[in-house]
Every structure is written in structure tokens, then in C-alpha cells.
C-alpha distance (Angstrom), angle and dihedral (degrees) to the residues before:
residue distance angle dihedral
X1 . . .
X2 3.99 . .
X3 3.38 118.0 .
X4 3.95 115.0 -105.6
X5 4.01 111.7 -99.8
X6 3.58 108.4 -137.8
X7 3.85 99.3 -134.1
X8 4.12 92.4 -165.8
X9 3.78 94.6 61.6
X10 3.28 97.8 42.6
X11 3.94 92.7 48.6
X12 3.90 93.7 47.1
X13 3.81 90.9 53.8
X14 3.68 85.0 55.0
X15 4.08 91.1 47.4
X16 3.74 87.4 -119.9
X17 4.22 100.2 155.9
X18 3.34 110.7 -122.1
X19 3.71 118.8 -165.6
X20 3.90 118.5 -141.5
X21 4.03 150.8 -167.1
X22 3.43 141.4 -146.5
X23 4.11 119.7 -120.9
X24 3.62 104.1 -167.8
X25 3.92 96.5 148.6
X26 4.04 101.2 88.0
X27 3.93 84.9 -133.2
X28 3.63 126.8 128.4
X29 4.01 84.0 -170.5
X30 3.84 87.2 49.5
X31 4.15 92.4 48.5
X32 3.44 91.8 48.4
X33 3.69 99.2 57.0
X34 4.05 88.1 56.3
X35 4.68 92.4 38.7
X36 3.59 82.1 86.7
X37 3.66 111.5 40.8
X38 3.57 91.1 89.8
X39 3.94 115.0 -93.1
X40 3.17 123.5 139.7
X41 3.92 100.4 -136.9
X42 3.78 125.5 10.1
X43 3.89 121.8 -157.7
X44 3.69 123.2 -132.4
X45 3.45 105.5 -163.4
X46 3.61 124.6 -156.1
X47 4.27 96.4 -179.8
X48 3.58 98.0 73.5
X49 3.31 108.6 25.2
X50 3.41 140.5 58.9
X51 3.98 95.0 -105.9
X52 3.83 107.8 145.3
X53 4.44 125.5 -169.6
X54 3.71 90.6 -87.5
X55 3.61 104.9 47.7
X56 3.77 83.6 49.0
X57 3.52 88.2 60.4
X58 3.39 88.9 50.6
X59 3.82 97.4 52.9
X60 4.06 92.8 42.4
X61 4.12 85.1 52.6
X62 4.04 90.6 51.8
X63 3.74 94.6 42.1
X64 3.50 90.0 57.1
X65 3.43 100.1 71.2
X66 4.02 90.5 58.0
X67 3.77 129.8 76.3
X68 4.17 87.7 -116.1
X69 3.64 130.0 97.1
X70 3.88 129.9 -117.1
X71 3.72 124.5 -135.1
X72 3.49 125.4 177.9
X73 3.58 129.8 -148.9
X74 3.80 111.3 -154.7
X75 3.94 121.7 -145.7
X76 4.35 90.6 -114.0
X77 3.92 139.7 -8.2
X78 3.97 85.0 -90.6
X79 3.76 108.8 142.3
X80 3.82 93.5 -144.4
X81 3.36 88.4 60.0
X82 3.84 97.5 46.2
X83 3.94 90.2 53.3
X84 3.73 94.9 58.3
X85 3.66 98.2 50.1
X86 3.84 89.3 50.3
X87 3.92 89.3 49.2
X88 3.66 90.3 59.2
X89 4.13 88.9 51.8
X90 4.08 98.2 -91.7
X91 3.92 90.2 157.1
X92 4.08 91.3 176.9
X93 3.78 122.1 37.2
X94 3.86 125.7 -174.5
X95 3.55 108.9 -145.9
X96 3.96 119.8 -151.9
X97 3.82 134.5 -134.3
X98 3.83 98.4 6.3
X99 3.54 111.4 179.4
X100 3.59 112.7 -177.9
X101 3.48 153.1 -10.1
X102 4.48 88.5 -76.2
X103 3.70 91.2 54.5
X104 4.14 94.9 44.5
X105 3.99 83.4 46.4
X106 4.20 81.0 55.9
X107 3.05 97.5 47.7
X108 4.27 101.0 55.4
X109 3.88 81.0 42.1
X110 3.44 93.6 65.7
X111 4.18 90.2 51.9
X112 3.24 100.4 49.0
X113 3.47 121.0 77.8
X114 4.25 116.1 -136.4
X115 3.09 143.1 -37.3
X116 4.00 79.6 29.7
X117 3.91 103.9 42.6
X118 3.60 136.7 -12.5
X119 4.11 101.2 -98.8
X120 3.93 107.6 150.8
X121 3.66 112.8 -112.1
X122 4.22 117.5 -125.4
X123 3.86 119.1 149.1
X124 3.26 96.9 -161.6
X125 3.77 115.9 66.9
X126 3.93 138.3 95.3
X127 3.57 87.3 -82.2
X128 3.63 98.8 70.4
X129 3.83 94.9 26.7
X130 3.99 91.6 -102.0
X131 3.59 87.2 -57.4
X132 3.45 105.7 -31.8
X133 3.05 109.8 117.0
X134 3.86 111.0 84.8
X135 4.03 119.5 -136.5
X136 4.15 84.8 0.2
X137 3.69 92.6 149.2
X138 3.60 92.9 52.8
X139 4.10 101.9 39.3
X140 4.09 96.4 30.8
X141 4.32 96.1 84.4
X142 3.97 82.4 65.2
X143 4.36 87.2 63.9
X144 4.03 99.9 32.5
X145 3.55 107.6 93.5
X146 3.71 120.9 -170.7
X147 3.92 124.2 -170.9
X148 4.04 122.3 -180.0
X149 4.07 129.2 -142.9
X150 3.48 111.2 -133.9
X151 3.96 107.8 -161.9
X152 3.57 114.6 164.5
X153 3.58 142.9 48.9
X154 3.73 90.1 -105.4
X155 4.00 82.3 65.1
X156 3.82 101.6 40.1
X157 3.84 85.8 49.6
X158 3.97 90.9 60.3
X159 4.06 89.9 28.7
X160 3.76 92.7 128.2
X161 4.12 98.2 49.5
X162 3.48 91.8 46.4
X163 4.24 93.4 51.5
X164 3.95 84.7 41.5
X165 3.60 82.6 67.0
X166 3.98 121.3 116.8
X167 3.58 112.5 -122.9
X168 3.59 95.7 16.5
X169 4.24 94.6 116.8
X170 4.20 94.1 -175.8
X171 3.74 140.0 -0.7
X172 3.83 119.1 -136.1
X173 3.98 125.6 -153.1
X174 4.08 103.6 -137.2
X175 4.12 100.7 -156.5
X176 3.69 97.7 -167.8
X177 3.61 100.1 65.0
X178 4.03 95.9 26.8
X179 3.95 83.5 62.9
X180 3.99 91.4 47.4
X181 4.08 88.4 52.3
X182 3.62 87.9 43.5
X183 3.83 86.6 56.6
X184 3.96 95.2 -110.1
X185 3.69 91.8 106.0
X186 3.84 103.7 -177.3
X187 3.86 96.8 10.1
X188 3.91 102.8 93.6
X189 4.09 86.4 163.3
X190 3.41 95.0 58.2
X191 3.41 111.7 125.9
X192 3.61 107.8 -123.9
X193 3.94 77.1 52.8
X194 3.23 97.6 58.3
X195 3.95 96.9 39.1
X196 4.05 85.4 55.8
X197 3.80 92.6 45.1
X198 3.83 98.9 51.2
X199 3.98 89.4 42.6
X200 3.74 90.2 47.3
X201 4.06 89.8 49.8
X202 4.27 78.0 50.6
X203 3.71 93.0 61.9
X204 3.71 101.0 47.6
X205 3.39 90.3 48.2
X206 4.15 89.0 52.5
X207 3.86 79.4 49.8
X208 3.49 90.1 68.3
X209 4.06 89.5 -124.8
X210 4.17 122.3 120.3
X211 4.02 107.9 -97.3
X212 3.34 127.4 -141.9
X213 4.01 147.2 -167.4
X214 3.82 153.2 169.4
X215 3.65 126.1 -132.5
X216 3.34 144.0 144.1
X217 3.47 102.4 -168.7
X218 4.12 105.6 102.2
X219 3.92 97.0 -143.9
X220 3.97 88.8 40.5
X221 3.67 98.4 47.1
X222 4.54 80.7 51.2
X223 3.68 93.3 46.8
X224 3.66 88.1 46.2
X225 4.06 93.9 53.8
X226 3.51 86.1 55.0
X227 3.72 97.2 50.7
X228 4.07 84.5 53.8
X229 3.51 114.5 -81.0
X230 3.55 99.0 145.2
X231 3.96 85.5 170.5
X232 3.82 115.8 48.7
X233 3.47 143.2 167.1
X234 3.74 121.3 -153.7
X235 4.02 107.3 169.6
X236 3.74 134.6 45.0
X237 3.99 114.9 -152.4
X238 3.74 94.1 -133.3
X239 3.64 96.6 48.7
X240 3.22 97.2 52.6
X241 3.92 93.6 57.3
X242 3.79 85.0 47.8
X243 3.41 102.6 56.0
X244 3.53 90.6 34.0
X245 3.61 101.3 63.2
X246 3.76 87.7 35.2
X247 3.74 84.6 64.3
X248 3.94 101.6 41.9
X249 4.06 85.7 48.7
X250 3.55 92.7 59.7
X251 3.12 100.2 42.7
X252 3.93 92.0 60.3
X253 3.92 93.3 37.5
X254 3.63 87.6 61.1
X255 4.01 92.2 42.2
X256 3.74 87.6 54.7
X257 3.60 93.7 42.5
X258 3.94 94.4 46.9
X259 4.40 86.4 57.3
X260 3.54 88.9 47.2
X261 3.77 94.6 63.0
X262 3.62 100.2 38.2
């Protein structure tokens, strides 16, 4: 049994753009309704939502079955954590809140199995099939792709060490928090925000490393493309069913409102 190619890292390294979405539900019912509505990647995050190992599993299983490809976003840079995602077949993680070049170094440690990192060795697991896979632990670091959020200033400052990294296969603006540490907590569309966020996505690409990004905003998310993002995200699952039913709501409030009066 071949090991699985993993399609997104190869076409970031070739700055093929690869359009994205946000899982945030912790439903493998939920994920599957978007694994065919065309992205190229979907992110399951684990961060912000209450996403635990098993419904992971769950969502890795369903995705699959669809021509899109799974990245996870674990909770912290905590290399227990990282090594049970990849056990279940996570073959990219996003790791949050990287700070500098020590904690990037950290992270590729804890995917790499020794004398290169510290991964914890089991050859039987998802990962390798349940020991399937022939030669997996020497052959899989070629598929695992791992991409860090820088969010602050502390992280913008040291933005070039940390993409200098080895192992480190993209670097990924995270707007939410990079507005709070701007001190426009809650206003990722500010525009100081966005000015930082589309010069940031500048620099990585001057790095020579795959940028990437979040936003839902339409003309952000195509001003951000241009800037570099060859990776982007432009919808989150639970805003959409927000807004959404927000929308259809009030559109029937005001229907029933309108016969009222006449």
C-alpha cells in the first residue's frame, strides 16, 4: 500500500493557489456537505471549536472520500498533541501563535521522527494504514506539511527567522488576533489591519515560503491573493449558517410585518 501524496503541499511548493474553508462545526456530517463544493483544502480547526481526537478522525475519514485536502489546526504548538493528529493521518497541520524561529524549530521537531525530531514511533496507526505502508517512517516527512500562523507583532518582528526555518513548508497571517495585538481587537477589517496583513503576506512571499490567510471579506480575501496568498481561505462553516439564517429570518419578519400593515 502506497503512501498517500499530499496534493496541498506539493501544489503550494509549486505556487499553485489553492482556495480554502473553514470547518469549525466538529461534524463529520457538517464537513462532508462542504468536501465537495469544490475547495481545494478545507480546515478543521481544533482552536476554536470544540473539535476533539475522535471527531477528527471522523472528519479525516469523510474527507477522504472527496477530491479536497484536510488540514488540521491543533489547539497549541504542543508536540503531544501534534503526534496524535498525525497518527490518525493529519498529513498538514497549521500550528497557532508561533513566535519565533525556537518555537517553528519545535514545531518540525515534533513531525519528524528521530534522530531529526522527537515524533513518537507506532507502526500501527491510520497513518501508515495499520502497518501498511512499507518504509513509512522513513519516506512519510516528504507528505507532512506543516505551515505556522504568525499573529502578533512579536511574530512579524522575527517573520523572516521563523520562514528561514527547515521544515516549516508555509507561513500563514492569522487576522483575528494580529488585529487584537495591533489594538483593533475584534476589527480584523480595519485598515491598518489589513495594510499589515497584505504587507506581511508580501514578506513571506519575498521569503521564498508559500503564504497564507483567512478572510471572509470577498474584496479582502482578492487583494490578499494578490499580495501572495497562494493558500486562502474565504468562508467559515459557522458563519455562513449565521448569517444565513439571519438573512432568511428577516426577510420573512419583514414579509409578515409588511401584511400586517396593509
Amino acid at each position: 500500500m502506497e503512501l498517500p501524496t499530499n496534493t496541498f503541499k506539493h501544489a503550494i511548493r509549486e505556487s499553485r493557489q489553492q482556495l480554502g474553508f473553514w470547518c469549525t462545526l466538529a461534524d463529520s456530517y457538517a464537513l462532508e456537505i462542504v468536501a465537495g463544493g469544490g475547495f481545494d483544502w478545507l480546515l478543521i480547526d481544533t482552536e476554536h471549536s470544540p473539535n476533539d481526537l475522535r471527531q477528527v478522525l471522523a472528519q479525516l475519514q469523510v474527507a477522504a472520500a472527496y477530491p479536497v485536502s484536510a488540514v488540521v489546526r491543533p489547539a497549541w504548538n504542543d508536540a503531544v498533541l501534534l503526534k496524535r493528529y498525525l497518527d490518525i493521518g493529519a498529513q498538514t497541520l497549521l500550528i497557532p501563535y508561533v513566535q519565533n524561529a525556537q518555537e517553528a524549530r519545535r514545531a518540525v521537531a515534533a513531525v519528524r521522527y528521530p534522530p531529526d525530531g522527537i515524533r513518537g514511533v507506532s507502526a500501527v496507526t491510520r497513518a501508515t494504514r495499520f502497518g501498511r505502508v512499507p518504509g513509512y517512517a522513513q519516506r512519510c516527512a516528504d507528505e507532512i506539511c506543516l505551515l505556522v500562523q504568525v499573529e502578533t507583532r512579536e511574530a512579524l518582528s522575527n517573520l523572516e527567522e521563523i520562514a528561514a526555518v527547515d521544515g516549516v513548508d508555509g507561513v500563514f497571517v492569522g487576522p483575528g488576533d494580529l488585529a487584537a495585538d495591533l489594538g483593533f481587537v475584534g476589527q480584523p477589517g480595519h485598515p491598518e489591519v489589513q495594510q499589515t496583513v497584505e504587507e506581511t503576506l508580501r514578506r513571506i512571499r519575498d521569503c521564498g515560503k508559500p503564504a497564507g490567510v483567512l478572510s471572509i471579506d470577498p474584496a479582502l480575501a482578492q487583494r490578499c491573493i494578490e499580495a501572495g496568498a497562494v493558500f486562502a481561505a474565504v468562508g467559515v462553516d459557522a458563519a455562513i449558517l449565521a448569517r444565513e439564517s439571519e438573512r432568511l429570518a428577516a426577510v420573512f419578519r419583514r414579509s409578515d410585518a409588511a401584511a400586517t400593515t396593509s
